[in-house]
N, C-alpha and C positions, 0 to 999 in steps of 0.2 A: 585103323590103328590109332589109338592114342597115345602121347606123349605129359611127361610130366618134366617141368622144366624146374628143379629145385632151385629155392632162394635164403641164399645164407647171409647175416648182416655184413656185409660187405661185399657181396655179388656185384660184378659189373658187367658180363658179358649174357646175363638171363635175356636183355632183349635181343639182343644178338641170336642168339640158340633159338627162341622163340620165332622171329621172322623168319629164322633159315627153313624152321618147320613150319609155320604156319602160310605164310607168304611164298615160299619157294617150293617145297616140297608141298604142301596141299594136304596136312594132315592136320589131325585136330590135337592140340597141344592145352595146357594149362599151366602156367606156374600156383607150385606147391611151397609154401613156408615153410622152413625148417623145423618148426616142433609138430608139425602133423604126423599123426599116430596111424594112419592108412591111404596106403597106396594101391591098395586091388582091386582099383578103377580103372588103373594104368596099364598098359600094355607093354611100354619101354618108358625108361630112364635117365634124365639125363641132369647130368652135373654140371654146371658152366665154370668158365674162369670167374676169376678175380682176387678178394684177398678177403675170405670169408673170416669173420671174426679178428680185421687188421689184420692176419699172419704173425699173433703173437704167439709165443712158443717157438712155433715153424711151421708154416704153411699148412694146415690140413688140418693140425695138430688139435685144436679145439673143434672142431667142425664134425670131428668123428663121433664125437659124445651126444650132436644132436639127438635128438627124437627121433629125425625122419632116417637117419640112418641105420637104424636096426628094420626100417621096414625096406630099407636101399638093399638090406644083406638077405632078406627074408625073399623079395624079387630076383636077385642073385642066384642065391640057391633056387630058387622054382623056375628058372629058367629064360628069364626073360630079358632080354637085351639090355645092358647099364653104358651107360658112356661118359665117359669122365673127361673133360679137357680144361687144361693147362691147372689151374685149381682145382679141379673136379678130379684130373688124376691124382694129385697130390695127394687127393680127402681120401681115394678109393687104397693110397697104399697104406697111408696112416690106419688106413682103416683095417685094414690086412687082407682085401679083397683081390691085391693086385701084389705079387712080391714087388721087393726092391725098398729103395728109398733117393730122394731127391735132394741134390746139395745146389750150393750156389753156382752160376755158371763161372766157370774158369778165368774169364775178364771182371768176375767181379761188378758186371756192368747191364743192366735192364737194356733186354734186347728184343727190339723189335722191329719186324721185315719181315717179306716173303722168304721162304724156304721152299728148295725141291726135295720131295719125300722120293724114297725110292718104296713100293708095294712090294712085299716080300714073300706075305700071305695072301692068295687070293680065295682062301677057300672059307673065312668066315663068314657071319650072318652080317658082317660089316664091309667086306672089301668086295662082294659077287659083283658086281659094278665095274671094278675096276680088271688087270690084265697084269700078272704077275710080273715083276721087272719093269709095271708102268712108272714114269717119275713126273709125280705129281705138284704145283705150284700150290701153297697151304703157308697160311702167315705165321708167323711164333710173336708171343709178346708176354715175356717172363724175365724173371731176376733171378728164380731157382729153378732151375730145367735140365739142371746136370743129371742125369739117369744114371744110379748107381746097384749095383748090385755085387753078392761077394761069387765067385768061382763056381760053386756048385749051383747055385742059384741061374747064374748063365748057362751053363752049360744043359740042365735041363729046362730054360725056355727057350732055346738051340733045339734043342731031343723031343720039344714036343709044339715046336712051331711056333709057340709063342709071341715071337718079334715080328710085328706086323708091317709097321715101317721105319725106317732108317733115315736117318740125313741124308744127302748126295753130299756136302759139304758140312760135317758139324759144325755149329754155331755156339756151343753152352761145355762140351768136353764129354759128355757123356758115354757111355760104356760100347763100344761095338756100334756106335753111331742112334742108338736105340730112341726113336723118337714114340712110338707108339709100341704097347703089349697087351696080350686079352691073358684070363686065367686061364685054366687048361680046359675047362667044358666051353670055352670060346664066346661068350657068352656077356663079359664084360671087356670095352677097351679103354682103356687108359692112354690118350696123347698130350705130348706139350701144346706140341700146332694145333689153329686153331679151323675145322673146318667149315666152321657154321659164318666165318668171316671168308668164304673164299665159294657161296654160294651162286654167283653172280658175275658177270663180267663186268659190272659196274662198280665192281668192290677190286677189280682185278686177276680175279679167277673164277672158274666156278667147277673148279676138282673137288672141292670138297663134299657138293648137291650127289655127288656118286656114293660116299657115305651112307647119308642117312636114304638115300633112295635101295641103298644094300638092304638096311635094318627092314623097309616097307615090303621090299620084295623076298626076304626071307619068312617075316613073318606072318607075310598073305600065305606063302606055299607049304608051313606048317601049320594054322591054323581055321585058314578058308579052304584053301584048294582039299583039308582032308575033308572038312565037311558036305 
């Protein structure tokens, strides 16, 4: 399986995301520039944090208009696993790939530390790894991470599983504790926390190596095991 690791002018956490896959996981990864016009070399997706394009407007805001993101939404739709973190979700809701929208955290104040996730979904191409009601150790390191969404928009990522994991303790005020969501073909997630910093017990965790060992093992058994 290959990975594409996108780089937008203010990326900070691409080598991050990269050693989580290439060093920890053992897959073969590349970072992609942001105006590249093709991705279907790729086999999955991934968006890093940071503060692509400064976070002028509002985090994501400019970022959606790259080039490589009409081929982010073209991979989307054909079905192949997208993962967006802490930035990377931001771009994928601006984008409209992910409902909701993200405001500042309720203190006002750039937060960063370990968090316990609680696993809510185990049945994505992302969480098969983990064990439903597992609560997992994952760092956050944002300033906007408040997860917002309006009533009906809840209540049908409620109705169709959508909230993959939660806070055990919210940190930012966010909506029903909502730290991570996929769209409804399951297929893109969207988290504040960040797992590709939580690969390792040398970093202080390594729940997150479960993630993208999901992504690996999902998409050997759909696309090797049928061959």
């Amino acid at each position: 399986m290959k990975f594409a690791v996108i780089v937008f002018p203010g990326s900070n956490c691409d080598t991050d995301m990269y050693h989580a896959v290439k060093d920890e996981l053992g897959s073969d990864v590349e970072y992609v520039w942001h105006d590249a016009s093709d991705l279907s070399g790729f086999d999955g997706i991934l968006l890093p944090g940071g503060f692509s394009y400064g976070d002028y407007l509002r985090s994501g805001a400019i970022a959606q208009f790259s080039n490589v993101m009409s081929e982010v939404v073209k991979a989307a739709k054909e079905g192949k696993p997208v993962l967006g973190v802490c930035n990377g979700f931001q771009i994928l809701l601006e984008t409209g790939l992910l409902p909701g929208a993200m405001r500042r955290n309720e203190s006002l104040k750039f937060i960063c530390q370990p968090e316990e996730l609680v696993v809510l979904n185990d049945q994505t191409l992302f969480t098969t790894q983990y064990e439903k009601g597992e609560v997992i150790s994952v760092p956050v390191a944002h300033g906007e991470g408040n997860y917002y969404c309006d009533e009906e928009t809840l209540k049908t990522l409620k109705e169709n599983n959508q909230i993959v994991f939660t806070y055990a303790k919210n940190p930012n005020g966010s909506v029903e504790d909502i730290a991570g969501i996929t769209n409804k073909e399951g297929n893109v997630l969207g988290m504040m926390p960040h797992p590709e910093r939580a690969v390792d017990e040398l970093l202080g965790s390594e729940d997150g190596l479960k993630l993208f060992q999901s992504i690996v093992k999902s998409w050997r058994e759909r696309y090797v095991a049928a061959t």
